[in-house]
C-alpha positions, 0 to 999 in steps of 0.5 A: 573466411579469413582470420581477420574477418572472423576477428572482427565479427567475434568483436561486433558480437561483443560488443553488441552483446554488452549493449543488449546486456546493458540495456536489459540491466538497465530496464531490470534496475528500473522495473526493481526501483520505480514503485518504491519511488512512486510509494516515496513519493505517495508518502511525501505527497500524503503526510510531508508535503502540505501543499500537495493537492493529495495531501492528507495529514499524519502518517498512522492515521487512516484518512477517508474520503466522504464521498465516491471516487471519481474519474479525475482523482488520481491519488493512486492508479485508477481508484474504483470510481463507485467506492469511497477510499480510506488512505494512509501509510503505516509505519511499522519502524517501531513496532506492530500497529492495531488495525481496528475494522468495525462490523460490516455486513451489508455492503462489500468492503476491503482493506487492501495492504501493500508493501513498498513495491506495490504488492498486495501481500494481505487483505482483510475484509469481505472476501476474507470472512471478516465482515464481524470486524476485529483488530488485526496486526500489522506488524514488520518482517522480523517482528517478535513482540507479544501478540495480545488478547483479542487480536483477530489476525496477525499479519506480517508485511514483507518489506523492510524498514528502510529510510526513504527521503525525508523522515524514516519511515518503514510505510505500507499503504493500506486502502480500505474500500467500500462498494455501495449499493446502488442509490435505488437499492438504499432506503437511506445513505448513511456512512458505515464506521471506519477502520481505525489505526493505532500504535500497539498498546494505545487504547482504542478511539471512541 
């Protein structure tokens, strides 16, 4: 092989070497940005845009769905479809928020948290022992405010405060659910008590 020939052979090696990096920073930048532009947009579609068919209200209130989900909702990827949903982001931009559980004891339940890349960092419910209830502490990385008396957990979301389009926000979804039993199996429907958001220092709800 002649100088020439191995020249132009190191040259093609190149530059098909800077394609496939390209391609692979390309596919690396995608996998890093997309959920947090599919959680802006759930937070937009959720408490902005009032004429989004998943509309739900304000931010920091947890909204829930009267009846079991179903195969054509689509607020989130494949919802179980046996489970009534409570939905909401957090902002935790101004400090930590009280998240009130009551007691559930009959029936399977979580309330999932997640961060603004769709991780699950934290649960709270059934599989964790907290089928007594409590009030639990969301708080934002970096958080050093004083805990207060009663609180049943403290737990730290990993992501930081950053703007998002729109108003700022530092959102974490959280998707309490709730498996029923089935219709046989209850002598009477009933709907369960709630979880409850609130600011830190705001007194509780009725």
């Amino acid at each position: 092989m002649d100088a020439q020939t191995l020249k132009q052979q190191i040259a093609t090696a190149h530059e098909k070497a800077r394609a496939d990096e390209g391609y692979w920073l390309g596919m690396a930048a995608f996998r890093y940005g997309f959920p947090l532009l599919e959680m802006h947009r759930s937070l937009w579609e959720w408490h902005v845009d009032t004429s989004a068919p998943t509309h739900l209200g304000a931010i920091n209130e947890i909204h829930h769905t009267p009846r079991r989900a179903e195969p054509g909702d689509t607020y989130f990827v494949t919802p179980i479809v046996d489970a009534p949903y409570s939905r909401t982001f957090v902002d935790l931009s101004g400090g930590a928020v009280v998240l009130a559980v009551p007691p559930v004891t009959d029936r399977y339940f979580t309330v999932q948290l997640l961060d603004m890349y769709t991780n699950s960092f934290a649960y709270v419910g059934t599989r964790m022992g907290d089928t007594t209830g409590g009030d639990f502490l969301p708080a934002g990385p970096g958080w050093r405010g004083t805990v207060p008396d009663g609180i049943t957990r403290v737990i730290t979301a990993p992501t930081p405060p950053r703007l998002p389009p729109g108003p700022r926000h530092d959102p974490r979804r959280r998707r309490p659910r709730r498996r029923r039993p089935a219709e046989a199996d209850r002598p009477a429907p009933r709907r369960p008590g709630h979880p409850q958001a609130r600011p830190l220092g705001q007194p509780a709800r009725p």
